[in-house]
C-alpha positions as CSV (number, residue, x, y, z in Angstrom):
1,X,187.4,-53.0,9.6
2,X,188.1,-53.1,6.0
3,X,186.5,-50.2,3.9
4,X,184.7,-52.6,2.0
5,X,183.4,-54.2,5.0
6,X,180.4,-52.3,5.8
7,X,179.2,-53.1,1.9
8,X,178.9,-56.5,2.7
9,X,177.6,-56.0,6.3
10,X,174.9,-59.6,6.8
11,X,172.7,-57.9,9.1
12,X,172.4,-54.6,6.9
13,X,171.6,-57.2,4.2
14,X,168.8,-58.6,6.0
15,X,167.4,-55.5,6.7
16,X,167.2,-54.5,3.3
17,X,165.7,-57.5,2.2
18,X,162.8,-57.7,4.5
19,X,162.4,-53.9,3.2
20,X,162.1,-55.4,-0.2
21,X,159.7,-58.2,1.2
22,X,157.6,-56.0,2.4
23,X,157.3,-54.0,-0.4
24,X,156.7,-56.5,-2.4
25,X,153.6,-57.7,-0.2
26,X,152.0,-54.3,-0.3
27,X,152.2,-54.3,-4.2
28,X,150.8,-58.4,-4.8
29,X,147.6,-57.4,-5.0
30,X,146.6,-58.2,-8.3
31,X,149.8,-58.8,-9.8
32,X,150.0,-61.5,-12.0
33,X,153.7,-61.6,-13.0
34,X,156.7,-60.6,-11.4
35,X,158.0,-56.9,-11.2
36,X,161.4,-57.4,-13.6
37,X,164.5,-55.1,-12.2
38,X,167.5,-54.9,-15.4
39,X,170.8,-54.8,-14.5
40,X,172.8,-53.6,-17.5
41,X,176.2,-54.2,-16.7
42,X,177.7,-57.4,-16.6
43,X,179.8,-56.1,-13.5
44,X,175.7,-56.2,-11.5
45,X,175.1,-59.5,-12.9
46,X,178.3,-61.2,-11.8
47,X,177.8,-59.8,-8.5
48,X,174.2,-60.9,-8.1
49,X,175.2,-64.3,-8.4
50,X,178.6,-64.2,-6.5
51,X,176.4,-63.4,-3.7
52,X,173.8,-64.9,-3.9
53,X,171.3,-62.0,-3.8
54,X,168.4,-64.0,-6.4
55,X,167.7,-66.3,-4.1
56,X,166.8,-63.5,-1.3
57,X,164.4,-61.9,-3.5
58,X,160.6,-62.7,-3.2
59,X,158.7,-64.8,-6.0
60,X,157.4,-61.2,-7.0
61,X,160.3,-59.4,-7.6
62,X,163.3,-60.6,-9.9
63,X,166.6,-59.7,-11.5
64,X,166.6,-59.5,-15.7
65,X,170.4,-59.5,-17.2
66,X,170.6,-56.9,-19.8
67,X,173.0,-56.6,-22.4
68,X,175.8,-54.8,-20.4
69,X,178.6,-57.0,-21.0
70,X,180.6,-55.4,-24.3
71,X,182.7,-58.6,-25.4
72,X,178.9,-60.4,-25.0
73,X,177.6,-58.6,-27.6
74,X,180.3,-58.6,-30.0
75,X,178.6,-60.2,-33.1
76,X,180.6,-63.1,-35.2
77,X,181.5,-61.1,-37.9
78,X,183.5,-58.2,-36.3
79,X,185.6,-61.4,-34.6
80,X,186.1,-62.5,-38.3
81,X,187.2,-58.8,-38.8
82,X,190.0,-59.6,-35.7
83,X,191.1,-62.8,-37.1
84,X,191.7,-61.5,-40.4
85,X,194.0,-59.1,-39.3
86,X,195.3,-61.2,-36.8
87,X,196.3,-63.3,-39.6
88,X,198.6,-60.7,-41.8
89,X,202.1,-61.7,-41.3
90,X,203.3,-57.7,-40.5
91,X,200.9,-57.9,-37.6
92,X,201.1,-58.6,-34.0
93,X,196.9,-58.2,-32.8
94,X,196.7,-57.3,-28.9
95,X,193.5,-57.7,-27.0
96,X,192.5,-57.8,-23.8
97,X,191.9,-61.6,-22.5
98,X,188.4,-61.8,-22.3
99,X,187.9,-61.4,-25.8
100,X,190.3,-64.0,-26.9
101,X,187.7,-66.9,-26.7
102,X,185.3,-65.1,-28.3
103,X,183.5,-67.6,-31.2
104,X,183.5,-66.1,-34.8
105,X,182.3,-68.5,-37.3
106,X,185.4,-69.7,-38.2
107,X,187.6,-69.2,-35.0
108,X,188.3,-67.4,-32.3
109,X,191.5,-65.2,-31.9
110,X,192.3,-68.2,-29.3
111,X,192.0,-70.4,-32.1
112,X,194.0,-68.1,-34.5
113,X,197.0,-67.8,-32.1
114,X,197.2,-71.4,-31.6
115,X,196.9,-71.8,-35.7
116,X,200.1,-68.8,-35.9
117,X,198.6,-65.7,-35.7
118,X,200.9,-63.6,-33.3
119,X,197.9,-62.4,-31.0
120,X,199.0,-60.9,-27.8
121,X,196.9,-60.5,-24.2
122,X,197.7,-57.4,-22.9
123,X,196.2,-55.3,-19.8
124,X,195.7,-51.7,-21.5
125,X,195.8,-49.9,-24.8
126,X,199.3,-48.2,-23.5
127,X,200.5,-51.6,-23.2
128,X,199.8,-51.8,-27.2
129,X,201.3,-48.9,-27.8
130,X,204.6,-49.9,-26.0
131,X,204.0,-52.8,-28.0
132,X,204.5,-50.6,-31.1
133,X,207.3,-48.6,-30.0
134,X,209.3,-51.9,-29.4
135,X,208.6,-53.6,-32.8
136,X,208.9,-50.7,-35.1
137,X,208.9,-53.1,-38.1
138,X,205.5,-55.1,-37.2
139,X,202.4,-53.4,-37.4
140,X,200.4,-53.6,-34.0
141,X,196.6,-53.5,-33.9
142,X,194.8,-52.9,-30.6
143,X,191.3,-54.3,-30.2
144,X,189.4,-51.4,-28.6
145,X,186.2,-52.6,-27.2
146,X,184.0,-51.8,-24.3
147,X,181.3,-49.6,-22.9
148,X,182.3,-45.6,-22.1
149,X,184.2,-47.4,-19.2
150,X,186.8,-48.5,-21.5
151,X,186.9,-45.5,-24.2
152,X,188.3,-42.8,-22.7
153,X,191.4,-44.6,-22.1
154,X,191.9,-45.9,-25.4
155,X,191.0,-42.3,-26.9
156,X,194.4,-41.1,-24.5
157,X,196.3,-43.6,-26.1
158,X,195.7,-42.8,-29.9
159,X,196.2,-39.1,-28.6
160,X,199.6,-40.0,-27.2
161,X,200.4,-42.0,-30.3
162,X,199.6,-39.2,-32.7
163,X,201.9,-36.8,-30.5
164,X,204.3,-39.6,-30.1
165,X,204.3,-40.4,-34.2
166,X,204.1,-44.0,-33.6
167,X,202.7,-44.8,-37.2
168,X,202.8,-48.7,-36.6
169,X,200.1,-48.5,-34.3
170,X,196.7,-48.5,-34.9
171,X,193.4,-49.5,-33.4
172,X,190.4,-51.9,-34.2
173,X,187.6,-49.8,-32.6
174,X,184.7,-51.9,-31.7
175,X,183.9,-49.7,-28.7
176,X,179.7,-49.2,-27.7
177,X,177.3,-46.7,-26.0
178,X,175.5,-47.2,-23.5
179,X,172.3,-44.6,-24.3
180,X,171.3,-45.8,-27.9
181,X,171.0,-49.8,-26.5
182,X,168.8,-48.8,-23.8
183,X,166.6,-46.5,-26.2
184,X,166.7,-49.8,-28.4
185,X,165.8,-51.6,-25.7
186,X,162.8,-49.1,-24.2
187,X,161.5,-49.4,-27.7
188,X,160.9,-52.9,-28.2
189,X,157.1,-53.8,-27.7
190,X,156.2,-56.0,-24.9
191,X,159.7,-55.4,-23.6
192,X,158.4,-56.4,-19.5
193,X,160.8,-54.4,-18.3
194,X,159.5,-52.2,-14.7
195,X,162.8,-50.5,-13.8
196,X,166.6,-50.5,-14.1
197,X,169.6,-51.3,-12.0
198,X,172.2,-48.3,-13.7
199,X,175.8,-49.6,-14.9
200,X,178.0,-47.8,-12.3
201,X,181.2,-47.8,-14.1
202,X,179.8,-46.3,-17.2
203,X,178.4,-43.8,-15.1
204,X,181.4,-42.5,-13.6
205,X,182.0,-41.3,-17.2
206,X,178.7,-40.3,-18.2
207,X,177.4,-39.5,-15.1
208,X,173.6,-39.3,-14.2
209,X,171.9,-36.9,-16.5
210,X,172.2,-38.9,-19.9
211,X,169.8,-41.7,-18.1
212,X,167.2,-39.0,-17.9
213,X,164.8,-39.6,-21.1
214,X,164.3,-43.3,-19.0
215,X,162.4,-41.5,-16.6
216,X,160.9,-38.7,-18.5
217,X,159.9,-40.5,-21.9
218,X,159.6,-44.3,-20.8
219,X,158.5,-43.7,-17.4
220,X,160.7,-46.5,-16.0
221,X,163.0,-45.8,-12.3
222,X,166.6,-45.9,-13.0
223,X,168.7,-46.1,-10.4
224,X,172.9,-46.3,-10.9
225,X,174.4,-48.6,-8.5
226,X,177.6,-49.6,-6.9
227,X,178.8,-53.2,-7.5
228,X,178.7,-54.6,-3.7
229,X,175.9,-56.7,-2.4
230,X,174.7,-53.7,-0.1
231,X,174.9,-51.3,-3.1
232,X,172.8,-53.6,-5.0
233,X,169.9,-54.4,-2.4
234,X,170.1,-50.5,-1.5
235,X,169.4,-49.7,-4.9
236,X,166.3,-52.6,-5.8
237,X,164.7,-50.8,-2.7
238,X,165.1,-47.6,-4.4
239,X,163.5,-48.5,-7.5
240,X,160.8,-50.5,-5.4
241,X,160.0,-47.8,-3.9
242,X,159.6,-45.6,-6.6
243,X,157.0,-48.4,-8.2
244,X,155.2,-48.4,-5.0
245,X,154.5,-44.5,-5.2
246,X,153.7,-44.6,-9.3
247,X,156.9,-42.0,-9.5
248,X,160.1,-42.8,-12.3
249,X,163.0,-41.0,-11.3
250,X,167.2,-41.2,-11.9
251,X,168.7,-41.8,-8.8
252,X,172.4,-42.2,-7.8
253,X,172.8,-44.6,-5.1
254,X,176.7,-44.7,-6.1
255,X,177.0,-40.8,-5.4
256,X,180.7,-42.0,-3.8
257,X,181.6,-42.4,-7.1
258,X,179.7,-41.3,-9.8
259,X,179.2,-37.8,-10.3
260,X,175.5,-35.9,-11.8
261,X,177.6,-34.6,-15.2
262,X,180.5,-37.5,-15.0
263,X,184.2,-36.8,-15.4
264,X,184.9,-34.1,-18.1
265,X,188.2,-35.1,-18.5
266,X,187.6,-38.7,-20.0
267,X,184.5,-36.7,-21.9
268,X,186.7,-34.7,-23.5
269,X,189.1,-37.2,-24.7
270,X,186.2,-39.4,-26.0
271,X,184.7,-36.4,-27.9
272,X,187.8,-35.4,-29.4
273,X,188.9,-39.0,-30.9
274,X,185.0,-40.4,-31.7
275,X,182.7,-39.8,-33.3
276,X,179.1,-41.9,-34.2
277,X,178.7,-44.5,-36.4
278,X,175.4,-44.8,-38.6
279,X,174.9,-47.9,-37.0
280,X,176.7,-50.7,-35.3
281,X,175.6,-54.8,-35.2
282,X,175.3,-56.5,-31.7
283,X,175.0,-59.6,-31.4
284,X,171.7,-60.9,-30.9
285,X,170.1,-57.7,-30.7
286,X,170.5,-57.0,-34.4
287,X,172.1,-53.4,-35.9
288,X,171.0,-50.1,-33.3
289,X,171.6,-46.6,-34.7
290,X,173.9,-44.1,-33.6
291,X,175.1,-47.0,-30.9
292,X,178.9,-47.3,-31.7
293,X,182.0,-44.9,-32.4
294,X,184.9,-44.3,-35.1
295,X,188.1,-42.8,-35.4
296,X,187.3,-38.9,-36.3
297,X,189.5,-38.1,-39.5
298,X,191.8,-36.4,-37.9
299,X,193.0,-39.8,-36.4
300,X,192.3,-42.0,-39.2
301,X,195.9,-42.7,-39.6
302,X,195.3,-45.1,-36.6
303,X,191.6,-46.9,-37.8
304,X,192.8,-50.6,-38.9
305,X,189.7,-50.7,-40.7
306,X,191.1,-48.0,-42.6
307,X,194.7,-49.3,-42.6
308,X,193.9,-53.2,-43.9
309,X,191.0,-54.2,-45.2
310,X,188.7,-56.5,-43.6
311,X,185.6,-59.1,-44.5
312,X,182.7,-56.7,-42.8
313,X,180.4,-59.7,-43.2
314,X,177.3,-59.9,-41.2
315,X,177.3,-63.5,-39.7
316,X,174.2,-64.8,-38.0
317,X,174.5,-66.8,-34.6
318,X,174.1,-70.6,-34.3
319,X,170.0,-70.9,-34.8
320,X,170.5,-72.9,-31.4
321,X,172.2,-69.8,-29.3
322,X,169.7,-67.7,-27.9
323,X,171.7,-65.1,-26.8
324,X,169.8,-62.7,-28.2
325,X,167.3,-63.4,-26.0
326,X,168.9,-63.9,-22.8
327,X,170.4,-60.0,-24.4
328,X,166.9,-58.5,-24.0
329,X,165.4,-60.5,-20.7
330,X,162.9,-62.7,-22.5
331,X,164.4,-65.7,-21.6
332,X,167.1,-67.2,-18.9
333,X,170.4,-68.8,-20.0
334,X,168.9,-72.2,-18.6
335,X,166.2,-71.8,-21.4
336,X,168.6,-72.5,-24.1
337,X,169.3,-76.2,-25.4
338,X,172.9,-76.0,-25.5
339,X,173.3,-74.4,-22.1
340,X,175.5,-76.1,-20.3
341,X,176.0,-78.9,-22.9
342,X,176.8,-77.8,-26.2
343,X,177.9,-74.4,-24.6
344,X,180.1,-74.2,-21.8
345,X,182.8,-71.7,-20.6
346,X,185.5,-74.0,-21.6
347,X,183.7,-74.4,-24.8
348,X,181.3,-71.6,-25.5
349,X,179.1,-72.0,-28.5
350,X,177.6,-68.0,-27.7
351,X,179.5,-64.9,-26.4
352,X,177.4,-64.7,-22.8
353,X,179.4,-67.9,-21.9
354,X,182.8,-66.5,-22.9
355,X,183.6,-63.3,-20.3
356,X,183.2,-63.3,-16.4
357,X,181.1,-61.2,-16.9
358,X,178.1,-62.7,-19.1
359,X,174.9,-64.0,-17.8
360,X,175.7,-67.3,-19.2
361,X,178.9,-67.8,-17.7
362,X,177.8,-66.1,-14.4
363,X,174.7,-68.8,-14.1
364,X,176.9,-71.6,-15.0
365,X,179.5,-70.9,-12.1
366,X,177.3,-70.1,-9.1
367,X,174.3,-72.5,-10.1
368,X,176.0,-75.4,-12.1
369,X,173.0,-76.6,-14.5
370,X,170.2,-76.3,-12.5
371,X,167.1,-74.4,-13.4
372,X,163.2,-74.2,-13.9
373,X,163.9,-75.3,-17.4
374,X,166.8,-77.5,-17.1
């Protein structure tokens, strides 16, 4: 049997899920709407539909898709930022492939390459950097983005150029934090939000402890969970359960692989490369303090924004997208008009149908165009 195996076990599922039904028909009583789990990572939400695991749930409990993809909630203008680098002849722009397609509100780097722009996939920062090293008389720009899943790595990789003195390289940090968007998030009124499924990757990072002030300020169960379909009915039982009994608690079902205080390590690399920005624009959610990072001086020999300059513009989305909604749970993607029509993943109008990993794309892909409001 294949490690993986017993994650995926059918009769383990089945077990969980009458746990959950039951549950669920102690606490009816009086309910008039359903008890809404988040999942914040895009990771959850792709696996929630891979496997099916909605349409096990009963009518009282349900998944919401938070805001846990990073290329999702890339706003239009930092893409215009990309593609105007992207454009300077001295430059060769790498970026990871999910972020090619990625609308702005001119183009996406997709667009740009095919128009001449010498943008390059690659599989890690490192890769970027080796892309330096070979063209010593281009200027290579690496598009950092991501959750604290993604930073440390890029922080080793400026830290290795700077030892290295590779002065054509430099990076376009667009990278997010996990904390200050769920704070953003706990703080909008009305929010209908009973408990959280916790990003596990992040948390391998962070660890536990930073999810703490859910718990103890909001009063909401967080529980950080794996990315199998066992892991993730294991976990909605947990935070069931901790509705049923009128506790909020942080709870690890992933303890195989996230630790309480996270890897000190990566920590350490990201605390000595970053540091906070004021504020930082997502898209659809508008501009949340403290919620992206910079280059620290010391490094900003490597910030693009520092090395070319770029338009900075603040672009609103299409009035018809309504990713911003989708972003915060108050709607589902079959809500919006252009699901499915005017937005699809070979041509997304928003940034949820672009990555694997967005609520939009995931819905489209494992349920087609179907839907209560379709």
């Amino acid at each position: 049997m294949r490690y993986v195996d017993e994650f995926r076990d059918p009769v383990l599922a089945a077990a969980l899920v009458k746990e959950i039904g039951a549950i669920s028909a102690r606490l009816e009583r009086g309910r008039d709407r359903p008890f809404a789990i988040m999942e914040v990572c895009g990771g959850h939400t792709h696996a929630i539909f891979r496997y099916g695991l909605e349409s096990l749930l009963p009518d009282l409990v349900e998944f919401v898709h938070g805001p846990g993809c990073p290329v999702c909630v890339l706003p239009m203008g930092r893409v215009d930022d990309c593609v105007a680098i992207a454009e300077r002849d001295e430059v060769i722009f790498a970026t990871f492939g999910d972020a090619m397609r990625v609308p702005g509100s001119r183009k996406s780097l997709l667009q740009a390459k095919a128009d001449g722009a010498d943008v390059r996939m690659v599989y890690s920062p490192l890769d970027a950097l080796t892309l330096a090293k070979r063209n010593p008389e281009r200027q290579v720009v690496f598009f950092g983005l991501g959750f604290e899943t993604t930073m440390p790595s890029t922080a080793l990789t400026v830290l290795r150029a700077a030892r290295e003195q590779v002065e054509n390289f430099s990076l376009f940090c667009n990278h997010i934090t996990i904390i200050p968007t769920l704070r953003a998030l706990l703080e909008q009124p009305d929010l209908g939000i009973d408990g959280f499924i916790g990003p596990g990757h992040v948390s391998m990072v962070i660890g536990t402890s930073p999810y703490r002030f859910i718990a103890e300020e909001f009063h909401k169960p967080l529980v950080v969970a794996g990315f199998e379909p066992i892991d993730l009915l294991q976990s909605l039982l947990m935070v069931l359960r901790q509705i049923e009994t009128g506790t909020a608690r942080i709870e690890n079902q992933y303890a195989r692989v996230v630790p309480e205080h996270g890897n000190p390590q990566a920590l350490k690399a990201v605390e000595e490369v970053y540091e906070p920005r004021e504020t930082f624009e997502w898209r659809g959610l508008g501009s949340i303090a403290g919620s992206g990072v910079r280059l620290r001086a010391p490094y900003a020999a490597f910030d693009a924004e520092k090395r070319f300059s770029v338009p900075d513009v603040k672009v609103a989305d299409p009035s018809s997208c309504r990713c911003g909604e989708v972003l915060t749970g108050a709607v589902k993607p079959w809500a919006c008009p252009e699901f499915g029509t005017g937005c699809t993943p070979e041509t997304p109008l928003g940034a949820l149908m672009v990555s694997s990993e967005g609520s939009c794309a995931a819905y489209y892909q494992y349920g087609g165009v179907r839907g209560e409001a379709a």
